[in-house]
Structures are given as C-alpha cells and as structure tokens.
C-alpha atoms as one frame of an Amber mdcrd trajectory, in Angstrom:
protein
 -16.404  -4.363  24.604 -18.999  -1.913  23.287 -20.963   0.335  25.612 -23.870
   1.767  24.964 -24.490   5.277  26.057 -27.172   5.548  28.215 -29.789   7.222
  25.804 -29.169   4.470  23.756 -32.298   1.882  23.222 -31.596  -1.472  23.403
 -31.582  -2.153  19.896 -28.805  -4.034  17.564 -28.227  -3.933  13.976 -27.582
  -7.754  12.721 -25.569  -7.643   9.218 -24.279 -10.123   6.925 -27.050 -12.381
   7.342 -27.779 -14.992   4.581 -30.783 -14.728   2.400 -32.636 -17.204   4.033
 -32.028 -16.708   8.269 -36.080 -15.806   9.421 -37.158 -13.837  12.337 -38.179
 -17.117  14.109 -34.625 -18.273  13.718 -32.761 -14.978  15.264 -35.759 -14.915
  18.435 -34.573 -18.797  18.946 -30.540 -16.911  19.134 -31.425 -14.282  20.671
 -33.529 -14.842  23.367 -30.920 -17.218  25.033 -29.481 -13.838  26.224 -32.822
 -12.156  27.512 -35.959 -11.322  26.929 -36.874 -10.489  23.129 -39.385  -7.431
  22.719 -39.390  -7.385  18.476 -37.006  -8.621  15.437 -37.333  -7.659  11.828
 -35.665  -9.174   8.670 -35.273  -5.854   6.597 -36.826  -7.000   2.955 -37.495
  -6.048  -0.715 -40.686  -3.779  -0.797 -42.191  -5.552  -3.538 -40.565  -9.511
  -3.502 -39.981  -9.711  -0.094 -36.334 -11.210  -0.270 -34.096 -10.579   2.804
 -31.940  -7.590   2.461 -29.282  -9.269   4.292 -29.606  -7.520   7.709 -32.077
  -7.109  10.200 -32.730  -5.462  13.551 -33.545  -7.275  17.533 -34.718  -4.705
  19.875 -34.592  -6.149  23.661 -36.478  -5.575  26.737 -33.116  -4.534  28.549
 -30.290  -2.658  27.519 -28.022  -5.063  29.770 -29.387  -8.086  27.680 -28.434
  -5.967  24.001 -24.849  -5.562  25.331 -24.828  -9.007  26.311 -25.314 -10.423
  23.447 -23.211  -7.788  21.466 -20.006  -9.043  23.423 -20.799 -12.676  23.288
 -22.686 -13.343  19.982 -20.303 -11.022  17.436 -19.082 -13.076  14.529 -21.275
 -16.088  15.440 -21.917 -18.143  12.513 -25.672 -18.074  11.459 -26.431 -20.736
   8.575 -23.057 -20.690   7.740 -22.183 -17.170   7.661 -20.576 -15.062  10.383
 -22.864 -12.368  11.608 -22.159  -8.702  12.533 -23.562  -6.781  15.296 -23.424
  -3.231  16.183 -25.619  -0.966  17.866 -28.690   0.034  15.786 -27.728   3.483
  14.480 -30.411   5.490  13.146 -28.828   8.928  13.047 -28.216   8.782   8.828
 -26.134  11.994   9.365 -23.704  10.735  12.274 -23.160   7.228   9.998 -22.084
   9.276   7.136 -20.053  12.009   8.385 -17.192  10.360   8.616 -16.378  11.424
  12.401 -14.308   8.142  13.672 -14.258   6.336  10.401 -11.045   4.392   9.323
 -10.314   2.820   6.090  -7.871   0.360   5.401  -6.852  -1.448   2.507  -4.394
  -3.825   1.239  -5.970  -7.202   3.950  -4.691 -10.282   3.737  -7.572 -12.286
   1.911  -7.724 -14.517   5.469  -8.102 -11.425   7.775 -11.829 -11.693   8.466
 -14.575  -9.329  10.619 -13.786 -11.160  14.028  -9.828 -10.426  13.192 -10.148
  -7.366  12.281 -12.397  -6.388  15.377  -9.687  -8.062  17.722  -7.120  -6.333
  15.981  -8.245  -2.602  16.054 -10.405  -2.604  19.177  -7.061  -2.206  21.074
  -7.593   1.511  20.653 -10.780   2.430  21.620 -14.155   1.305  21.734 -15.768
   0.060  17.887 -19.026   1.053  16.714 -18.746  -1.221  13.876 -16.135  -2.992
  11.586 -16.519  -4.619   8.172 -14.269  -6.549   5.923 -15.740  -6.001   2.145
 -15.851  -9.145   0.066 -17.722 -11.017  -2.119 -18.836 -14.632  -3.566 -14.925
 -14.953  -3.990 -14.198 -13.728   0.010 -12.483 -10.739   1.289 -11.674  -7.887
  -1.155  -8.896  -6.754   0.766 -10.378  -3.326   2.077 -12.056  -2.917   5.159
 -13.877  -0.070   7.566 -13.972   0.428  11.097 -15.772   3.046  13.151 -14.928
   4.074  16.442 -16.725   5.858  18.592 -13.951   8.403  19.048 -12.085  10.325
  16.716  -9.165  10.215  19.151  -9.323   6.640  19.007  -9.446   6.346  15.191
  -6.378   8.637  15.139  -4.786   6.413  17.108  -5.511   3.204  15.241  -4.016
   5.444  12.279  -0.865   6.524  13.871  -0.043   2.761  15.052  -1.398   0.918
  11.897  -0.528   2.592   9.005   2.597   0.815   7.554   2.455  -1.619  10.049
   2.241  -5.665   8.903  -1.003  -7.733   9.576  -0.364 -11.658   8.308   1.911
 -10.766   6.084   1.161  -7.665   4.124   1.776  -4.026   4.823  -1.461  -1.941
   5.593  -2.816   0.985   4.691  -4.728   2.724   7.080  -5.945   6.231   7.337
  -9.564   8.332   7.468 -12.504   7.123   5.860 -13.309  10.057   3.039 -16.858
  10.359   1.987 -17.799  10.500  -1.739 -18.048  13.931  -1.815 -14.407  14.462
  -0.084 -12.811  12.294  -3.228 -14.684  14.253  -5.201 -13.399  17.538  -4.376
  -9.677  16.105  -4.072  -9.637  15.118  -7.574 -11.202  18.236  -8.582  -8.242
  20.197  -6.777  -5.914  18.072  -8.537  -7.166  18.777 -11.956  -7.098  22.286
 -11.036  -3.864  22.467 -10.326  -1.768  19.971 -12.503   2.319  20.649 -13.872
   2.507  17.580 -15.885   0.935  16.942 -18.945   0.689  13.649 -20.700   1.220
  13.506 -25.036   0.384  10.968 -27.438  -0.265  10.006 -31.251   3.097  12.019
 -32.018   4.212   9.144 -34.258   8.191   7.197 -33.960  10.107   9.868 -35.572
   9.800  12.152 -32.818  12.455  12.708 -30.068  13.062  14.974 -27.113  14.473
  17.793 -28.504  11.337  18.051 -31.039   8.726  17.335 -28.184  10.548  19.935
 -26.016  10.589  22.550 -29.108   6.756  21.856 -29.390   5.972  22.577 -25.836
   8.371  25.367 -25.192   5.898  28.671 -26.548   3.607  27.741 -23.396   6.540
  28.013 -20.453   8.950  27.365 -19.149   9.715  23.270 -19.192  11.003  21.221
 -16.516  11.525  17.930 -18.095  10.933  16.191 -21.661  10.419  12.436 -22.065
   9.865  10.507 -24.957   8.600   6.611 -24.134  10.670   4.354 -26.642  10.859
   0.690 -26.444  13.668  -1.438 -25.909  15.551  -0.838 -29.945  15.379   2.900
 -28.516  12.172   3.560 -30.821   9.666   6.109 -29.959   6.293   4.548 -28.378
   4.010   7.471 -29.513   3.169   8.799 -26.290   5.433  10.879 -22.902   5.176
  13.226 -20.702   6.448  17.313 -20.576   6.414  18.645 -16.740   6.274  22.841
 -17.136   7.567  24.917 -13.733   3.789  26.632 -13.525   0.322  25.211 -13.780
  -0.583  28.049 -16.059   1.969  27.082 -18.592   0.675  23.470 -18.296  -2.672
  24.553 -18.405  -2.000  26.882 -21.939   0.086  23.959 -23.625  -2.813  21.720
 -22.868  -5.583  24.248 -24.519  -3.032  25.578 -26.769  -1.580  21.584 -28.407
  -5.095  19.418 -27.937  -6.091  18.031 -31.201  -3.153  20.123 -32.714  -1.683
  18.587 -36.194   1.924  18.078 -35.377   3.998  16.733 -38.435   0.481  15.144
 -40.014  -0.639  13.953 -36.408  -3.396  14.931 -34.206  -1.768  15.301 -30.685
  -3.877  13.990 -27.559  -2.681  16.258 -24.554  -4.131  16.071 -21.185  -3.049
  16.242 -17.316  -0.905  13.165 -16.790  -2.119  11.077 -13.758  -1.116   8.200
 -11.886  -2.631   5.149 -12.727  -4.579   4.597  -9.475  -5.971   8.703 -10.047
  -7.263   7.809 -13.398  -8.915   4.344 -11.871 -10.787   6.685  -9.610 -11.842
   9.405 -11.804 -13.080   6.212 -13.715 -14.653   4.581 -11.128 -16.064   8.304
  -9.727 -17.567   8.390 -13.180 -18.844   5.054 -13.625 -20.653   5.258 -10.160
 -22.253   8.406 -10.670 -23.912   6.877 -14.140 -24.898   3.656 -11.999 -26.335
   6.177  -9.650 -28.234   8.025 -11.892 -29.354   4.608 -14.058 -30.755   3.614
 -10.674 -31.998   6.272  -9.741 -33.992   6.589 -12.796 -35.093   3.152 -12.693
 -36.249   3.412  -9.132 -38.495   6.406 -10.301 -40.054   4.642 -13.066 -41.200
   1.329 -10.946 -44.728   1.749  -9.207 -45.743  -0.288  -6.041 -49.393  -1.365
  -6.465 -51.365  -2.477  -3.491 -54.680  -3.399  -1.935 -55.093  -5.221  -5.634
 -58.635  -6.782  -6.462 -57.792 -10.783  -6.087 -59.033 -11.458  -9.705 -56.481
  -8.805 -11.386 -53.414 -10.368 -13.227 -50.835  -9.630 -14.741 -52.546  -9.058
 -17.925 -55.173  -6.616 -16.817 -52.470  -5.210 -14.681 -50.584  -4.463 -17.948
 -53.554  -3.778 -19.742 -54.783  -0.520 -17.548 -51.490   0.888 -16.925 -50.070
   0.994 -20.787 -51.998   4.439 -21.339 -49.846   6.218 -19.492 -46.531   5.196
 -21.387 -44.243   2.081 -22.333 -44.462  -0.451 -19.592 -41.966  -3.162 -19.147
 -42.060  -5.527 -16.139 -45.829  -6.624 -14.463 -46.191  -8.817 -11.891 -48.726
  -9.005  -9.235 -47.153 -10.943  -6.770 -48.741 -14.966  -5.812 -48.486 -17.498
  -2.713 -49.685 -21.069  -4.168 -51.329 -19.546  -7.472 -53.406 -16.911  -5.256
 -53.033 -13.379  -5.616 -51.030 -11.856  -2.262 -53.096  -8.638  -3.353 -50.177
  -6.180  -4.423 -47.811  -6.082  -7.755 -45.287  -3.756  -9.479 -45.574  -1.996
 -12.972 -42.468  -1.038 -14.650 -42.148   2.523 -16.731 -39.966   3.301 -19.348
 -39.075   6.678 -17.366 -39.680   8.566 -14.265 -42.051  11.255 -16.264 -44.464
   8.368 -17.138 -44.669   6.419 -14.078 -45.731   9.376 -11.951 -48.132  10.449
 -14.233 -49.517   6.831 -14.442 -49.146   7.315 -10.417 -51.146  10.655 -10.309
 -53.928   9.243 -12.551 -54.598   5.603 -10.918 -54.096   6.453  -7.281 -56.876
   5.397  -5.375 -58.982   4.592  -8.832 -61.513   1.449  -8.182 -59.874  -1.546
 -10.346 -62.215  -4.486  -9.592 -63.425  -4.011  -6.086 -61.264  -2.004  -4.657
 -59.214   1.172  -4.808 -55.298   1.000  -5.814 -52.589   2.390  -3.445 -49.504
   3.180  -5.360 -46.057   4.289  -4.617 -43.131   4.835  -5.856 -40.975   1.074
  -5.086 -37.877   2.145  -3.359 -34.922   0.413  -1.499 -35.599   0.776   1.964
C-alpha cells in the first residue's frame, strides 16, 4: 500500500494509457471510488494527440489512496494502467534518491509483478517495466520512497532468480552519473586495444613495439583457429601513463607498411554505452534544435490557410511543415510553421508576434513537449 504524506494533494498520475482513453472515460473509472474534482489527458500542444498519461485530482485524499490500492494495473482499453502519486517536484523525480534499476526481466514479468514483487521492502512510489510494440524490454525501475528501502530491495535482489532468470538489481544512475563513470574510466585505462598490424605479426614483435612506452604486463595476438594472426589484440602496461604514451606515441603509426589503430580497449557492453551516450546526446541536440525551430501560431483569422500561412512566414527563412489545424474542413483557429533552424524561427517569432493577419493579432510560441 502507498501512503500519502499528509501535505500531499489528492492527486494521481495515470500512465500507460492508450492513445485513445478520454477524460469522460477515466471520470466514469474513477468516480466509482469518490468524488471527482478535475481529470486531464496530457496532449500534443499543437495536434492534440494523447501523450499517454494523464492526471485525476479528487475531492479527498482518502478517495486518491483508494483507488491507488484498488485500481493499479487495471486494464483500460486493453492496456494495464499505472498509478502513482502525482509528483510535481522535477528535482526529487530525478535525483535518483530511492531509485532502483533492474535489468535482465523475464519478458512475462509485467508492472503488477514487479510491484508485488519489490513492494515487500518498503513502500513504492512508482514502478515501471520498459517495453515496447514487441512487450517488455527486460529492464525495469522502481522508486521507493526510502532509500533504506531501495537498499534493501538491492541487498535481497541482486543475483537472486525471478521466473527463471538471474537479476540484476542495483541504484538507478542518472545520465550525468554514467557520464562521469565513463569519463573516469577513460581517464584511467591499462589496456590498450591494436589493430590493422597485418598476419605476419606475433607476440614477440607486438611486445617489442609496445615496450619503449613501459613496462608491459601481457601481449596477445588474436589468431584464428590455423594459428593465423587476426590483425587486431590487446597489450596491458603496469601504469596508465605508459598506456596512455603508447596510445599517443603508436596511433596512426606505420608499423611494417601498416597504419596501427590504438585505443583504450573496452568491454563490449562499455563501448555500447559510450555509443549509445553518444548517439543520445546527437538525438538530444537534433531535437532540441527541431523543437526551437517549430512556432505555435494561435488566435488565427478563420479564413487563413495553409497557403497564406506559408506565404507570410517564408521571409523570415526556409520553412518546411504548415498546417493550420481543421475540425470538419473549419479552421480550429491555431497552426504550426516549421523553420529550417532555431535562428530563423525566433526571428520570424520576434517579427509576427502579435502582428494583425486578417482580423486578428497572432500569438506565437515556441511548440514544445509539455
């Protein structure tokens, strides 16, 4: 069971909801428990779609917990919902404080099962089992409302078997916190990883390469099963330093007519990460950039289209996407206009604001994600 503390409103977050569950159709659910003071269906800014959660504040915090111990995991047109108390503290959800990761589900362990599972040791804020079309992705997150209580759920679970397969479980680290582990780890790397040294080269060679940086542990040449040299291994010096020089020192270096690739060796799920670290932070940016260069155009004259839309906003740089957005071929009186780039959008935003286009004066902003 999840208690609210008494400051608490009586407000629940509803996740996991499909795109097409109203507000009518959550009061109907809802207000079998108690009386219903407000629900909204968080949407799209600009086309309205359902974001996928929403939030059902009640007249009486007694009623909120009610229906957060009874309704949990429901199915909702044919999806299991999630409820947690409605969190608005941004800094308290991302801290990290009570936040356990695990990873390696069972595809059939599911929200309600993990809830049941880990609520054993202490009281759950929220719990979520990633997945997809496809189902579970095999990686989950619960929050407690204790550290102690997360600990706990660490100390008992890690290792331990759930249906079948062996978990891992331990604290939830935030993007920055992976961020500065694998920038301690390149700082401080013995092993180095060689390639494009061609098949005639053996141990002894490699090792008589390496050697004028330090002082080397261990020389290994990858060679397939006729005992031939693969073209790539791995030298492990007693010192980063000496690791660090043979890797400035041999980089690009012509050994024996071949340019030598030498780098810190990493394991194969490090290098996944640095490449997923990588490709997120260029989806970030792509987004964020795209975000920037999309206008929100209300209080829209009802006999401006797409065309004139277009038509007045194309001074002020390449535009891509128009639409003014329609119910039954009539205008719904706001639209979006797509930039090429930030720099033009809010100069297109600093010139039309408020300008008279038909009858009335625009309102623009910056379309954002909620």
């Amino acid at each position: 069971m999840q208690v609210a503390p008494k400051y608490r409103q009586a407000s629940l977050y509803v996740g996991d909801l499909q795109a097409d569950v109203t507000e009518d159709l959550l009061f109907r659910k809802f207000s079998a428990v108690g009386p219903v003071l407000s629900i909204r269906v968080c949407r799209d800014l600009a086309t309205r779609r359902s974001l996928g959660y929403a939030y059902v504040n009640f007249l009486q915090l007694a009623d909120a917990q009610r229906a957060l111990d009874t309704m949990n995991f429901d199915v909702v047109q044919g999806r299991a919902i999630r409820l947690m108390w409605a969190q608005r503290d941004a800094h308290l959800r991302r801290s990290g404080v009570g936040n356990v990761f695990i990873k390696n589900l069972d595809r059939s362990v599911d929200g309600k099962a993990l809830h049941e599972r880990f609520s054993a040791f202490g009281r759950i804020l929220s719990s979520k089992v990633v997945s997809d079309e496809q189902g579970s992705r095999g990686y989950a997150f619960v929050h407690f409302q204790s550290q102690s209580a997360a600990d706990r759920a660490i100390a008992e679970m890690h290792g331990a078997r759930l249906r079948g397969c062996r978990l891992f479980v331990g604290r939830f680290k935030t993007r920055q916190d992976r961020a500065a582990e694998l920038q301690n780890r390149a700082q401080d790397f013995t092993n180095v990883y060689v390639k494009n040294f061609g098949e005639d080269m053996d141990e002894a060679r490699l090792r008589a390469v390496f050697s004028p940086y330090g002082r080397t542990l261990s020389v290994k040449v990858m060679t397939d099963a006729s005992g031939r040299s693969k073209g790539f291994g791995f030298v492990s010096f007693d010192s980063h330093e000496a690791a660090r020089r043979a890797v400035e020192g041999l980089n690009g270096r012509d050994v024996g007519g071949q340019q030598l690739f030498v780098g810190r060796a990493q394991k194969k799920a490090e290098r996944q990460a640095e490449l997923k670290q990588r490709f997120d932070q260029l989806r970030r940016e792509h987004v964020r950039r795209a975000q920037g260069a999309k206008l929100y155009i209300k209080n829209l004259d009802p006999a401006v289209d797409d065309e004139r839309l277009r038509r007045e906003f194309s001074a002020f740089g390449a535009v891509g996407r128009v639409k003014v957005m329609q119910e039954e071929g009539r205008s719904k009186g706001f639209g979006l206009v797509c930039f090429s780039s930030p720099e033009e959008a809010s100069e297109a935003m600093a010139a039309m604001n408020g300008r008279l286009l038909g009858s009335k004066p625009l309102s623009i902003a910056l379309a954002q994600r909620p």
